[in-house]
C-alpha positions as CSV (number, residue, x, y, z in Angstrom):
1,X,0.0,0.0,0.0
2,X,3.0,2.3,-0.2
3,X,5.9,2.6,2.0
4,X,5.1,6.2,3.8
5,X,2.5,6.5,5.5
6,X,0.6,10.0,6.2
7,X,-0.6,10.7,9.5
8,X,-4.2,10.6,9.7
9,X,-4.7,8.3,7.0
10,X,-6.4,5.0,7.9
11,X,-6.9,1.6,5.2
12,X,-9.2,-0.5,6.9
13,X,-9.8,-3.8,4.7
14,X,-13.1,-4.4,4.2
15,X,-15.5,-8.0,3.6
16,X,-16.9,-9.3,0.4
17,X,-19.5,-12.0,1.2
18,X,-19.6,-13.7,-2.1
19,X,-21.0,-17.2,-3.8
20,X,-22.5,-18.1,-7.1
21,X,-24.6,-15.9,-7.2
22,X,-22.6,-12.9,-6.9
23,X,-21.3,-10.7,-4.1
24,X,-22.3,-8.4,-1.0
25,X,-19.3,-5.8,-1.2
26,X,-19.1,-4.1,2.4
27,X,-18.5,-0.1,2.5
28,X,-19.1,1.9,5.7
29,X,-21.2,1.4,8.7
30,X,-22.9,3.5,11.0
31,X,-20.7,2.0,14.1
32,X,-17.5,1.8,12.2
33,X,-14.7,3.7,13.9
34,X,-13.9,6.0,10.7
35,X,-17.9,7.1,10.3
36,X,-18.2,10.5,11.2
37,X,-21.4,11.5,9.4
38,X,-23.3,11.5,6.1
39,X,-23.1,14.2,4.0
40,X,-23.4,12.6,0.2
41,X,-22.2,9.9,-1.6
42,X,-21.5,9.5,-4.9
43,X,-19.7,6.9,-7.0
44,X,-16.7,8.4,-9.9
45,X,-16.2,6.4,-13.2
46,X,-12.8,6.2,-14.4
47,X,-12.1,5.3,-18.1
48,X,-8.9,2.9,-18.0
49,X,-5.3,5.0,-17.8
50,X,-7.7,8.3,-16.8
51,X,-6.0,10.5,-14.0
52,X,-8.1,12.5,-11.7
53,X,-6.9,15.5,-9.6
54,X,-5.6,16.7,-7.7
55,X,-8.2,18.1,-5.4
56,X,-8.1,19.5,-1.9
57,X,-10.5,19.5,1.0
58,X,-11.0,22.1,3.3
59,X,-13.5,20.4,5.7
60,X,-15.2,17.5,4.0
61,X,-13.4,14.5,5.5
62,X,-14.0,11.0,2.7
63,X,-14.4,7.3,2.8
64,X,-13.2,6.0,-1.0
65,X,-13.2,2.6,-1.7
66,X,-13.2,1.0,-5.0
67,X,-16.2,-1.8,-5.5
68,X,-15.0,-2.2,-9.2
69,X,-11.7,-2.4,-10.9
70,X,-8.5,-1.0,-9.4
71,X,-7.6,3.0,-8.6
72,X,-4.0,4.2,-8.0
73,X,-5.1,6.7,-5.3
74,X,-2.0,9.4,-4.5
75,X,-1.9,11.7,-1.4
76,X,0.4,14.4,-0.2
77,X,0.1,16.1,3.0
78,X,1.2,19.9,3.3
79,X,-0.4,20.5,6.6
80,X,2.7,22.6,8.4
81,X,1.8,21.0,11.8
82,X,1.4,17.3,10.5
83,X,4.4,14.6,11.3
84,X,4.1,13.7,8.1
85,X,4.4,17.0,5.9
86,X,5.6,16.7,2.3
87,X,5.1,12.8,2.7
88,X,3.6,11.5,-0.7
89,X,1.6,8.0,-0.5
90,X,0.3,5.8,-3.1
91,X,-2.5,3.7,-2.4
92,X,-3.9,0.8,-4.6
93,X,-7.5,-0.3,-3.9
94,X,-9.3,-2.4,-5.7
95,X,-12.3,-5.5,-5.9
96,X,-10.1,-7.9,-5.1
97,X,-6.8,-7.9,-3.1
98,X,-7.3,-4.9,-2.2
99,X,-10.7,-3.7,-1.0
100,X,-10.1,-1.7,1.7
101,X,-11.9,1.2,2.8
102,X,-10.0,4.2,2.9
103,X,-10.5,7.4,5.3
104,X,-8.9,10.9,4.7
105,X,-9.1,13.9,6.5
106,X,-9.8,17.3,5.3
107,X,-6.7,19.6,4.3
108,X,-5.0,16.6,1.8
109,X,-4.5,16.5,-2.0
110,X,-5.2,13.9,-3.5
111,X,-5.3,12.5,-6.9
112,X,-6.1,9.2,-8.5
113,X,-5.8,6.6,-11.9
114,X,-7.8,3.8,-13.1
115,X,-5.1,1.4,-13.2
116,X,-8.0,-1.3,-14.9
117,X,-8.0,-1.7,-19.2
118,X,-11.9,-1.2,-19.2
119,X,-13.0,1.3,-16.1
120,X,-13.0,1.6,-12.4
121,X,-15.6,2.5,-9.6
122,X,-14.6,4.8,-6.7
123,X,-17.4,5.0,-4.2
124,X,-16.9,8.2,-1.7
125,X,-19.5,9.0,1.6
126,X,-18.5,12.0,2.8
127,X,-19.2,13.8,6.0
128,X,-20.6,16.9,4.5
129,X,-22.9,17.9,1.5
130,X,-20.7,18.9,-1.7
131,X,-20.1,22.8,-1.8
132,X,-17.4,24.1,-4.9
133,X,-16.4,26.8,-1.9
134,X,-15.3,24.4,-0.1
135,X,-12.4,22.6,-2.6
136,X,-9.7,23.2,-4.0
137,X,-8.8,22.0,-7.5
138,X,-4.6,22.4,-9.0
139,X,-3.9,21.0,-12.5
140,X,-2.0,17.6,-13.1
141,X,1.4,18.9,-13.9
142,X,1.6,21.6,-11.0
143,X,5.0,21.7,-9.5
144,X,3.0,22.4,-6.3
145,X,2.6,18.8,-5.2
146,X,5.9,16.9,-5.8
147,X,4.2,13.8,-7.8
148,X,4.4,13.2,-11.8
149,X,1.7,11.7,-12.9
């Protein structure tokens, strides 16, 4: 899942319950540890080899996780009083390995690839409803965020 890890961050792995038939794909719970409210969710098709990003938070804090295909998910932190600021982490979740649920805080950028030929599902439930005002958006090739795409 990358070798730095950024404070604040947490991958929980998450249960498939699956025969024949098909497959119950867990997501979030009201009890989980990482739930902090609902806001909106909303799921983000990604053609195969698209990159997203980056995008910046100021308050909404998310819960991705990727029910279909596989998403190369990158996050820096530049919060001046974090332990880990100008740490970069990649984070592969996917359907199979891995399908972990994965929690950010506000105040991140993030960015993320469908690393699947066809297209891939990121699922987000986030604490707040969506307001433009409250994100921030930089272009791919910004020398801002040290990551190359």
């Amino acid at each position: 899942m990358g070798s730095k890890v950024i404070a604040d961050l947490i991958i929980t792995p998450l249960k498939q319950i699956g025969d024949e038939r098909g497959a119950v794909f867990h997501f979030l719970k009201a009890d989980s540890p990482n739930y902090k409210n609902f806001g909106e969710a909303y799921f983000s098709k990604i053609n195969g080899g698209v990159v997203k990003g980056w995008k910046f938070h100021k308050i909404a804090e998310q819960n991705f996780c990727v029910p279909f295909g596989a998403v190369k998910i990158v996050v820096f932190d530049n919060r001046p009083d974090s332990p880990t600021c100008g740490v970069v982490q990649e984070i592969l979740l996917d359907d199979k390995e891995n399908y972990h649920l994965l929690s950010m805080p506000a105040c991140l950028w993030y960015s993320f690839k469908s690393v699947s030929d066809n297209y891939s599902l990121l699922a987000n439930i986030i604490n707040i409803k969506h307001s433009p005002e409250e994100s921030i958006t930089l272009p791919l090739g910004t020398t801002e965020i040290p990551y190359e795409w």
